[in-house]
ROLO-582624 format. One record per residue: x, y, z negated of N, C-alpha, C in turn. Coordinates in steps of 0.02 Angstrom, whole numbers, always signed. Example, Ala and Ser with C-alpha at 12.3 -4.5 7.8 and 13.67 -1.06 7.14 Angstrom:
residues 2
n.X_n.Y_n.Z_ca.X_ca.Y_ca.Z_c.X_c.Y_c.Z
+660_-284_-390_+615_-225_-390_+660_-165_-390
+642_-112_-354_+684_-53_-357_+645_+2_-394
end
This chain:
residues 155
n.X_n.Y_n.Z_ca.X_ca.Y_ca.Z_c.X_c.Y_c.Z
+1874_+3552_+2136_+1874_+3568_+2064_+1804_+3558_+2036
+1784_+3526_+1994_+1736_+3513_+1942_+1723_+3578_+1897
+1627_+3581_+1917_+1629_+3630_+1877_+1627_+3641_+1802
+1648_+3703_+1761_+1653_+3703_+1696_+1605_+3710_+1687
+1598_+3680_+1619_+1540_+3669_+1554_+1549_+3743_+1525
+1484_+3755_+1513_+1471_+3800_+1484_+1430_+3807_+1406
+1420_+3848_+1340_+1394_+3834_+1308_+1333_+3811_+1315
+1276_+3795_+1301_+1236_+3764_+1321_+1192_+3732_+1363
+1250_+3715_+1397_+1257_+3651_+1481_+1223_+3586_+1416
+1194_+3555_+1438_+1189_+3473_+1409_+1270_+3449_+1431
+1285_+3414_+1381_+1337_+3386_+1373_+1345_+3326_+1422
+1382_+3308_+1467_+1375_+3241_+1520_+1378_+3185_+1465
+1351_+3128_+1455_+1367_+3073_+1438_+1402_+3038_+1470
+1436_+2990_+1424_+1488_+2925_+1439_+1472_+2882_+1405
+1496_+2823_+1416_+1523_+2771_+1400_+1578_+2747_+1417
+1656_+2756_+1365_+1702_+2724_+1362_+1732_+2676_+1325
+1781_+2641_+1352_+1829_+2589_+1302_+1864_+2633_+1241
+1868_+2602_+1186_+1910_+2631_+1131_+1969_+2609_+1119
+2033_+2606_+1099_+2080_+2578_+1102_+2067_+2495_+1079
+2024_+2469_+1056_+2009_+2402_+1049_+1964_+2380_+1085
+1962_+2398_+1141_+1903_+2389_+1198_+1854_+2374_+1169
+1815_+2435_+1136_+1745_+2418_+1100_+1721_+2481_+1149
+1648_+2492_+1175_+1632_+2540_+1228_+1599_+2596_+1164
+1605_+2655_+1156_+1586_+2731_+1132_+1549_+2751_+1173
+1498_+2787_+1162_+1446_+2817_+1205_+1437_+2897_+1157
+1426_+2950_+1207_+1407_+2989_+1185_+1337_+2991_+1153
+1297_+2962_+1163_+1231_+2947_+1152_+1242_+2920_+1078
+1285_+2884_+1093_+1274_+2856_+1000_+1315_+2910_+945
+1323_+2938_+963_+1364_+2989_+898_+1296_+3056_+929
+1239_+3063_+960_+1199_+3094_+963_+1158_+3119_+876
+1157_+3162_+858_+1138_+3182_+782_+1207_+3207_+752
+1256_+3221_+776_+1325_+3240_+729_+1353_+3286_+785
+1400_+3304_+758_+1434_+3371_+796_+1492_+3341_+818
+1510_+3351_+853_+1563_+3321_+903_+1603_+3341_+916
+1673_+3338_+916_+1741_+3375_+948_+1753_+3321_+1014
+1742_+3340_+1077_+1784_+3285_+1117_+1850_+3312_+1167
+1892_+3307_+1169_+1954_+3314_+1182_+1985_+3284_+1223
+2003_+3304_+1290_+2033_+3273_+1341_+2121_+3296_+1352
+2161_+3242_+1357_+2211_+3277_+1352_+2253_+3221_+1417
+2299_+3230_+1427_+2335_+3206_+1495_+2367_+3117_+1484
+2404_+3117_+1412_+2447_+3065_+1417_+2479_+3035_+1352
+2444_+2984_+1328_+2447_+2961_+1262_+2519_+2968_+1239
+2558_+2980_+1204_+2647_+2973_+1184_+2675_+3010_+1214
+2667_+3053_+1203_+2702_+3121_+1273_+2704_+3177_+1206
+2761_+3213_+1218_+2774_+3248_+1155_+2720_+3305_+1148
+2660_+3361_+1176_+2634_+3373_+1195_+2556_+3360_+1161
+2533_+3301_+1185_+2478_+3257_+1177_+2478_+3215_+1098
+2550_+3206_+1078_+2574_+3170_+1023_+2526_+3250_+963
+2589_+3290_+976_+2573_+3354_+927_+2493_+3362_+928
+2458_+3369_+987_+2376_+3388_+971_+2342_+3338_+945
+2365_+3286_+950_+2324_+3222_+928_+2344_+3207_+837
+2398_+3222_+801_+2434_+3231_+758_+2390_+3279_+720
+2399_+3341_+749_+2343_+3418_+730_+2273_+3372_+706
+2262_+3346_+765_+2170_+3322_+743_+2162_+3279_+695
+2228_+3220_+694_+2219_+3169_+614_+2240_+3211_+561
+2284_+3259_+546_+2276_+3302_+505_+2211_+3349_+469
+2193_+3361_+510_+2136_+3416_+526_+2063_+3375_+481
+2070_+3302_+513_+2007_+3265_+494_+1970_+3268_+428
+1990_+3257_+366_+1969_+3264_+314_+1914_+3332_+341
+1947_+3381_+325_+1929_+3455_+340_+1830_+3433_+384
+1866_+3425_+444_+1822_+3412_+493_+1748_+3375_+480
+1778_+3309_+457_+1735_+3260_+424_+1696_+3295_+380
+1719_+3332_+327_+1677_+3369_+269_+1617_+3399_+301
+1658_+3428_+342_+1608_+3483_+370_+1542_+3443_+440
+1541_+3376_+426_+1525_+3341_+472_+1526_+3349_+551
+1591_+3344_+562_+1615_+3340_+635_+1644_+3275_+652
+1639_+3254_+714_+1664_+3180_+722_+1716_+3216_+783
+1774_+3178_+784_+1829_+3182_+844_+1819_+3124_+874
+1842_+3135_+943_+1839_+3088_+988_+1891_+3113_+1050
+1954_+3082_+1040_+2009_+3106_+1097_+1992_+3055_+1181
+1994_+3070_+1233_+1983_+3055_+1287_+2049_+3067_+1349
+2084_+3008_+1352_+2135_+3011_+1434_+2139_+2972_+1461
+2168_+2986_+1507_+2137_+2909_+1559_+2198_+2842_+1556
+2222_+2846_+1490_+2257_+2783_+1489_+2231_+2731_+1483
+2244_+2674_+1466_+2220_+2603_+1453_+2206_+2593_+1379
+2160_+2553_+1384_+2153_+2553_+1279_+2218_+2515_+1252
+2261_+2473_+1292_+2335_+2448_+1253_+2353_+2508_+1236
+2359_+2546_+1300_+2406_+2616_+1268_+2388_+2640_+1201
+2327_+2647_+1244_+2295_+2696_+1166_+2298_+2662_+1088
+2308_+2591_+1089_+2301_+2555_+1032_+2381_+2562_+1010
+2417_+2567_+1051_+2488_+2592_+1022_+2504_+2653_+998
+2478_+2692_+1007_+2455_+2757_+1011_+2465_+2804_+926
+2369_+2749_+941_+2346_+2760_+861_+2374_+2735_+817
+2422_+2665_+830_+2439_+2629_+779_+2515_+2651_+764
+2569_+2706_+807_+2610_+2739_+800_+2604_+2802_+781
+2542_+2833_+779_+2543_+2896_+741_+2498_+2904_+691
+2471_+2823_+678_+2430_+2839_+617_+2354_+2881_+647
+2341_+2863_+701_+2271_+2929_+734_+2217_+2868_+679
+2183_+2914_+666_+2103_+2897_+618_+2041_+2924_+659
+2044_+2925_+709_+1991_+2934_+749_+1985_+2904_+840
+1935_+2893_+851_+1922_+2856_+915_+1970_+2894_+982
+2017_+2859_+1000_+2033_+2868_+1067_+2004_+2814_+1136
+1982_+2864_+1163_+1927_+2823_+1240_+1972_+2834_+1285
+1975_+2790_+1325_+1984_+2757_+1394_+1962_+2790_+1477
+1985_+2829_+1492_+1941_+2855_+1543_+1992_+2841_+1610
+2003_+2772_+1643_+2045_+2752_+1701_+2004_+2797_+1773
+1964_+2802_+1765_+1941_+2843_+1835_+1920_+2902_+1838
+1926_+2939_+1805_+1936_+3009_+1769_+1878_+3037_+1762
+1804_+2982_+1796_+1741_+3028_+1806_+1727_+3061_+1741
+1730_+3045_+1676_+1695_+3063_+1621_+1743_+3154_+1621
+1810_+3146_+1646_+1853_+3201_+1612_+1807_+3273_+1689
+1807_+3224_+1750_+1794_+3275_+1805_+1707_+3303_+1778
+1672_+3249_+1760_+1585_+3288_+1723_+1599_+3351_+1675
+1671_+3339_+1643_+1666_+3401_+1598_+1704_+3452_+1631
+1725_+3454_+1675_+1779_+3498_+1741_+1842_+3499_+1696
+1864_+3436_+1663_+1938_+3435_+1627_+1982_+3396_+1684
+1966_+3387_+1725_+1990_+3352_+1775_+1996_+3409_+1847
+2067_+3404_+1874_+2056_+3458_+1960_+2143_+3486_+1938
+2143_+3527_+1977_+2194_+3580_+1992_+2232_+3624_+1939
+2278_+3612_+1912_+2302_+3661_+1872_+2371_+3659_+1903
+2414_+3715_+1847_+2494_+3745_+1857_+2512_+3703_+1819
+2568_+3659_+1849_+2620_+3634_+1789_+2704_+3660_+1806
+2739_+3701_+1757_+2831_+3704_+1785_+2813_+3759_+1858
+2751_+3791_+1871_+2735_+3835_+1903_+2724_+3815_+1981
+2685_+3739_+1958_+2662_+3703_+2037_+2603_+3689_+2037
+2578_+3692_+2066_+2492_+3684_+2060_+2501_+3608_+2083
+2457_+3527_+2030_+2471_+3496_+2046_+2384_+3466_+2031
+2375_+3401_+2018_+2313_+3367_+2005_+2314_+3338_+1936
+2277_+3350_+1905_+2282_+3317_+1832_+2236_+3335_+1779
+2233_+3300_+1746_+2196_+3320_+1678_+2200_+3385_+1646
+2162_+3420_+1638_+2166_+3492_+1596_+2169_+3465_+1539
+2207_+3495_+1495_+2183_+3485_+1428_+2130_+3534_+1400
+2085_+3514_+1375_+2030_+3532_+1381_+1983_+3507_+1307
+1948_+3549_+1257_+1926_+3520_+1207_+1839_+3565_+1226
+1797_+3519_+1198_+1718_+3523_+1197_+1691_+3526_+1108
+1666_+3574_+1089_+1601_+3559_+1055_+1539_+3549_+1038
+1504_+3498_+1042_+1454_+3464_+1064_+1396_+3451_+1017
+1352_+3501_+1002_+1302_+3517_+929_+1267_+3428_+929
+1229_+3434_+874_+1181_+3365_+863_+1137_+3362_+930
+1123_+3394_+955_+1050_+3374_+1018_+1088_+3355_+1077
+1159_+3359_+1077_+1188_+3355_+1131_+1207_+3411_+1169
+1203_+3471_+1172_+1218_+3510_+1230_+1306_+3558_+1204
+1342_+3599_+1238_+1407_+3608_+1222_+1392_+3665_+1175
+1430_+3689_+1157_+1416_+3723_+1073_+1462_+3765_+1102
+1527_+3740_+1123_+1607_+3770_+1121_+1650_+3751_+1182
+1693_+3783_+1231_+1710_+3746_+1276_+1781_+3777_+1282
+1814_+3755_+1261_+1894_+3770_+1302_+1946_+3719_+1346
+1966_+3771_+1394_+1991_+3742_+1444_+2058_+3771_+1455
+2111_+3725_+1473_+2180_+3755_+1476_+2203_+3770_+1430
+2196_+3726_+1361_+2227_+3742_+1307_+2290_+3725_+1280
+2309_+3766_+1243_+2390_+3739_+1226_+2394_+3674_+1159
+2444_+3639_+1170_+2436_+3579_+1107_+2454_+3585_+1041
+2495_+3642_+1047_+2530_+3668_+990_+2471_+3737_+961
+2453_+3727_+905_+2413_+3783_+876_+2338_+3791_+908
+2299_+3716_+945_+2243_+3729_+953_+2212_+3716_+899
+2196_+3673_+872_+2161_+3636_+817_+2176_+3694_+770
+2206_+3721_+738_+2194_+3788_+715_+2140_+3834_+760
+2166_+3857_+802_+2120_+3909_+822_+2023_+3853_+820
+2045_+3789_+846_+1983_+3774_+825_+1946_+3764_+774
+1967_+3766_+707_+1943_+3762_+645_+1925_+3828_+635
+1953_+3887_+651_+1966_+3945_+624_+1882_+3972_+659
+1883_+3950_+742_+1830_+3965_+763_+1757_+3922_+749
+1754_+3856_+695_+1728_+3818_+677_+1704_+3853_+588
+1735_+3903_+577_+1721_+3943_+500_+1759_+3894_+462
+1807_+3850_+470_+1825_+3802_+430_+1895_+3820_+397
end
């Protein structure tokens, strides 16, 4: 198991593919506040709803200068179907070898249907301008996070 991020852990950097295989770096959204969001499986009813929550949410977010950035380890085709079936307005990255999700410990051991199996946590980060974590939740539910995260964002 990968250990968890804590509030002010430095944030791991990446560099991933975006659904148009253009590479995102944490480094370059360095100066803005960051939501990054790891979730299991692009089109999955689940992953659909939290990702839905966050293009909703955006205006809001944006105002308040926050940038989203969703992260799973699908392929950028997927992901380009993705965004282009639910309308997503923000960057979905590419993470095929899960290192970027295991640096933030969103990656290891959880319960699924009451089996302990291997997989992606869903897992959301907030990540201040200098880089380091602001906010860290882990094991979150898809339904009614993005609320609780605005709510805990003063937004």
């Amino acid at each position: 198991m990968s250990q968890r991020l804590q509030p002010g852990d430095v944030a791991p950097d990446f560099e991933l593919l975006d659904a148009d295989g253009e590479p995102v770096s944490l480094a370059s959204l360095r100066g803005k506040r960051v939501i990054v969001y790891f979730y299991p499986a692009a089109m999955t009813p689940g992953c659909t709803k939290e990702a839905v929550d966050f293009r909703d949410a955006l205006p809001e977010l944006e105002a308040a200068g926050v940038t989203v950035v969703g992260v799973s380890p699908d392929p950028p085709a997927k992901l380009a179907k993705f965004r282009d079936r639910d309308d997503l307005t923000f960057p979905l990255l590419s993470d095929p070898d899960t290192a970027t999700m295991r640096a933030y410990g969103a990656y290891g051991e959880k319960k699924l249907y009451g089996k302990v199996v291997v997989g992606v946590i869903r897992s959301t980060f907030v990540i201040d301008p200098e880089g380091r974590i602001e906010k860290a939740y882990y094991n979150v539910k898809a339904t009614g996070h993005v609320d609780r995260l605005r709510k805990d964002l003063g937004l």
